[in-house]
N, C-alpha and C positions, 0 to 999 in steps of 0.2 A: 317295335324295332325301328319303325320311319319314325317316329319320335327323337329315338335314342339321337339316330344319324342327323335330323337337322339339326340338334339340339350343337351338335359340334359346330354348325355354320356361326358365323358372328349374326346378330340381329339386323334385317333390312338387308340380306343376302338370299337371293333367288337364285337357284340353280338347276338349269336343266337338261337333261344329258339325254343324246340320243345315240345309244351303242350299236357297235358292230353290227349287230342281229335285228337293227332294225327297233327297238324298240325302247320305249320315250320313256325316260325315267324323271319322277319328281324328287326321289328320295333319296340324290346322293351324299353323303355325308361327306364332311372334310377329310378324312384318311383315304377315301376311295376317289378322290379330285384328281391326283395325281396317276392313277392309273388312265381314267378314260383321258386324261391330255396326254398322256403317252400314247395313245393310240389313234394311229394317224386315221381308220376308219369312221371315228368317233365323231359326236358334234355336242360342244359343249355349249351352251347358252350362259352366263352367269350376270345379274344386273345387280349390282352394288346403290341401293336406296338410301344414303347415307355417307356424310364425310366428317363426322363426329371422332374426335380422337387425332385428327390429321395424320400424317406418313407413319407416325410410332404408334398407331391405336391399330385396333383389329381389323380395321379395311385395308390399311395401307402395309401390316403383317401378310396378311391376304395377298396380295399384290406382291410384294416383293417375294416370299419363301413358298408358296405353291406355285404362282405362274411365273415368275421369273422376270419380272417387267423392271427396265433401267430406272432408275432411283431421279432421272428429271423427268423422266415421265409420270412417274407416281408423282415426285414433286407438284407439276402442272395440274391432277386430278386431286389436291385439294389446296389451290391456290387460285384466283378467278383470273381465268386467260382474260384477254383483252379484244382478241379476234381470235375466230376460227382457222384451225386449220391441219397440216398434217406431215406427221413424222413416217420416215418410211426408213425401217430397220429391217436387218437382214431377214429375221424369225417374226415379224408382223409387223402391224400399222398405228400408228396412234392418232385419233383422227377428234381432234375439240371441235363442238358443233354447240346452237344455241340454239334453246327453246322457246320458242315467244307465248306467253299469255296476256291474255287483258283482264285487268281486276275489274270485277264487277263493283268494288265498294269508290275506286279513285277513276275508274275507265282510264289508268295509265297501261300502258306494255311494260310487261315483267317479264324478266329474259332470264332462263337455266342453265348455265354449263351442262354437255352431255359430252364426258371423255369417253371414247369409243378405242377397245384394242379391238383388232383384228387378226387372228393369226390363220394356221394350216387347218384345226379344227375346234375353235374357240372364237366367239367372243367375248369380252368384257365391257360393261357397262356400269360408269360411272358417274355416280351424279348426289346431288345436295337430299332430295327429297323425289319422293314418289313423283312420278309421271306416267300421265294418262296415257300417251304416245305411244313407252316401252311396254306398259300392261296390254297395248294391243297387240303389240309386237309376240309377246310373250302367248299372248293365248295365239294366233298362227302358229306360231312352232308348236304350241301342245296339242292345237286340233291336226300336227298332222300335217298339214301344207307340203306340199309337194317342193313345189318352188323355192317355198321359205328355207325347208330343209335340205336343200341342194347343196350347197354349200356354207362358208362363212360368210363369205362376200355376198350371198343373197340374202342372210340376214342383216349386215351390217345396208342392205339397200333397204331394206323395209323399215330398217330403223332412219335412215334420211327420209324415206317416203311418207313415214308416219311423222317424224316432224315439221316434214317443209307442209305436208296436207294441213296441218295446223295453222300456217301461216298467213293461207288466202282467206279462210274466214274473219282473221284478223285486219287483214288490208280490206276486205267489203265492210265493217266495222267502220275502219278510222273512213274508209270514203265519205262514206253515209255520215259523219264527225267532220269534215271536210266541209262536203255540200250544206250543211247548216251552218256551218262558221261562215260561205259565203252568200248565203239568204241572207244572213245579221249583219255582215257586212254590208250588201248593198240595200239594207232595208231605208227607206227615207227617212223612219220615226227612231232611228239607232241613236242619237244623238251622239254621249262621248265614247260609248261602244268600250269600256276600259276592260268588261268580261272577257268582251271576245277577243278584243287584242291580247289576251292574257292567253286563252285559250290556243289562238292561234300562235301564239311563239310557242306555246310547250308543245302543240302539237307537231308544227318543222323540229322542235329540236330530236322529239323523241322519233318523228321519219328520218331524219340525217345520221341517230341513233343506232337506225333499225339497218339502213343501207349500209352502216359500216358494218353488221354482220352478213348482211345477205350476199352483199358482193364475196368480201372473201371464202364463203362458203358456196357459191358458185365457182370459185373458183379453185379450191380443195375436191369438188366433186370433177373437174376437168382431170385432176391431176391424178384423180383416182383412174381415170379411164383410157390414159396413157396407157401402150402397149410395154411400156418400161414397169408398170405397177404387176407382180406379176400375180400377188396375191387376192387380184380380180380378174379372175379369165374373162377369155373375150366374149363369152354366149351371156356372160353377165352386163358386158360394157354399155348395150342398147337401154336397160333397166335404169342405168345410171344417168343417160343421157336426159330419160324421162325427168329425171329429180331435176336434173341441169336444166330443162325447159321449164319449169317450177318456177324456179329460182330466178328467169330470168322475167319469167310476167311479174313474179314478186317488183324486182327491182323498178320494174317498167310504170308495175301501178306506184310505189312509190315515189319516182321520179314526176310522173304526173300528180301526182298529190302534191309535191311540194311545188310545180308548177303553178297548180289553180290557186294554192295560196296563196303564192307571191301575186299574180295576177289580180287575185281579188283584192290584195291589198294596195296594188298600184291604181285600182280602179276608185278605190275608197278615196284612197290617199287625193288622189286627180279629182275627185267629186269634191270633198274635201277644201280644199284649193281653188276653188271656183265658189263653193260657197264663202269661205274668207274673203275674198276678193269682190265679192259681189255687197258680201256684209261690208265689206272698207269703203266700198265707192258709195254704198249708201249714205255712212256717216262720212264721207266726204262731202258727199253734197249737201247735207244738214248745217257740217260746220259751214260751207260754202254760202249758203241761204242767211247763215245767223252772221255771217260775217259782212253778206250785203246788206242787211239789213241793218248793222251798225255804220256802215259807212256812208248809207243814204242818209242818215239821222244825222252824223259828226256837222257837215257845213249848217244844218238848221241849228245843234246846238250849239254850233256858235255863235252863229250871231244872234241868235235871242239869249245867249249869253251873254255880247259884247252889251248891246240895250237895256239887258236886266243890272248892269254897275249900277249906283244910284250914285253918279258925279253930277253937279248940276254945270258946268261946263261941257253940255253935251248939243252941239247944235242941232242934230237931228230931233234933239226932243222938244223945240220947242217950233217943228216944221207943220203948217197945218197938215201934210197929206202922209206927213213921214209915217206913220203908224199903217196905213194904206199900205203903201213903196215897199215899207219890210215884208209885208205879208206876201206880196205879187210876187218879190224874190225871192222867199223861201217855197212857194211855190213853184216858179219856175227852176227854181236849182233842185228838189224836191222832182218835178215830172223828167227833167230832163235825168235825172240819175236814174230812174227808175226804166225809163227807155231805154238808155244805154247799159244797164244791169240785163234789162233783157233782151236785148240782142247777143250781147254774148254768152247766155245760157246759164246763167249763174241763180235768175230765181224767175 
């Protein structure tokens, strides 16, 4: 017979019903859905692991002719939102939140839509593919939980708690990703460093990434704890505030992440630039050296230029001491260059 009954659910539909009497059912079938949502004593769990088929396949059937959900909000739970955030309808809530993983194979951040309804005694839980987050979720409510099964609204907080709790091992992650891009940056032997400059632009881009979900879901969790939201009592609103302090080191460590790497790379950049600058002034003074040392040379090979003509019209050459005389003044024009080359620092 619990065979028969799942067998009605579409595939990648978890359902689980906690009735009137107190007790936790795995085996409700699709005909008998309709009853325990009518019953306002009732608490219905249901996570939808799959968006195969979009709004006309059997999830999004699901969605519109048993629970009754507006046709842009199913729309939104198989179209990928852009930011988080939250619809507040008269009979529940629609609330898009993201998932963050890190691929072990890229160590890039891989981010999930989770469409979350909330209603009197239901949630629904929407999403692409299985998550480890909502399986945790799922087993508190089936051990039982006191707290979990209190209400809707303390599931739909376990379900933020178990995904933001995902988030800080990912921000100690990219830190420790972080703190190595700026060892390599300020390493001496880095030379043109093109790895890590690679590494560190994708890694600001996928932080600047990540803050554009964190913020706005910081701030969908504010707006849940409004005394206006009414379908989270107030014995719930501290639990929420919890997640909102989460959310707000997320952002914190964030923000200091993409600090130290701007930093580190202002540091590079500045080391950098003193090293050019140190390389230019050296081969400045090289060209500097070979440049005096051509200009000491030019008045000698002049004039043992002007003397090497072979005109025989030449009265210097037929001077007994002139072959002397030349030598003494190339000589003397020869020290005297070479003094005043160095006084003024040139070689």
């Amino acid at each position: 017979m619990e065979e028969t009954r799942k067998k009605n659910l579409p595939e990648s539909v978890d359902v689980l019903v906690l009735d009137s009497s107190g007790r936790l059912r795995d085996d409700v079938g699709l005909e008998e859905l309709p009853f325990h949502l009518s019953d306002p004593d009732a608490l219905v769990w249901c996570d939808i692991a799959s968006t195969e088929g979009g709004q006309g396949g059997p999830y999004g059937r699901l969605l519109r002719e048993v629970f009754g959900f507006d046709d842009l909000t199913i729309e939104d739970c198989f179209t990928r939102s852009h930011l988080p955030k939250v619809d507040i309808y008269d009979e529940y809530l629609f609330v898009a939140l993201f998932s963050f993983h890190l691929s072990e194979k890229t160590q890039r951040v891989q981010t999930v839509e989770v469409d979350m309804y909330v209603g009197e005694n239901y949630v629904v839980c929407v999403h692409p593919r299985p998550l480890r987050e909502l399986s945790r979720v799922r087993r508190r409510l089936g051990s039982g939980n006191a707290f979990v099964s209190g209400s809707p609204a303390n599931v739909a907080h376990t379900v933020f708690d178990a995904v933001v709790d995902e988030y800080l091992p990912i921000m100690n992650r990219l830190s420790a990703t972080v703190d190595d891009i700026e060892d390599k940056l300020l390493d001496e032997d880095l030379g043109s460093g093109t790895d890590v400059f690679d590494r560190l632009y994708h890694l600001k881009h996928e932080l600047t990434a990540l803050r554009r979900l964190a913020v706005p879901l910081r701030d969908v969790v504010g707006i849940l704890m409004r005394p206006s939201t009414t379908l989270v009592p107030e014995e719930s609103v501290a639990y929420y505030d919890d997640v909102r302090d989460h959310l707000i080191r997320v952002v914190d460590m964030i923000d200091t992440m993409r600090d130290y790497l701007m930093d580190s790379l202002d540091i590079y950049t500045t080391r950098q630039t003193q090293r050019n600058a140190e390389e230019t002034r050296r081969v400045n003074q090289s060209v500097a050296r070979l440049t005096a040392v051509s200009t000491l040379f030019l008045p000698l090979t002049f004039i043992t230029s002007v003397y090497g003509m072979n005109f025989e019209n030449m009265p210097e050459l037929s001077t007994r001491y002139g072959y002397f005389v030349v030598l003494a003044v190339l000589v003397v024009i020869g020290v005297t260059m070479l003094v005043y080359l160095r006084r003024k620092g040139i070689i």
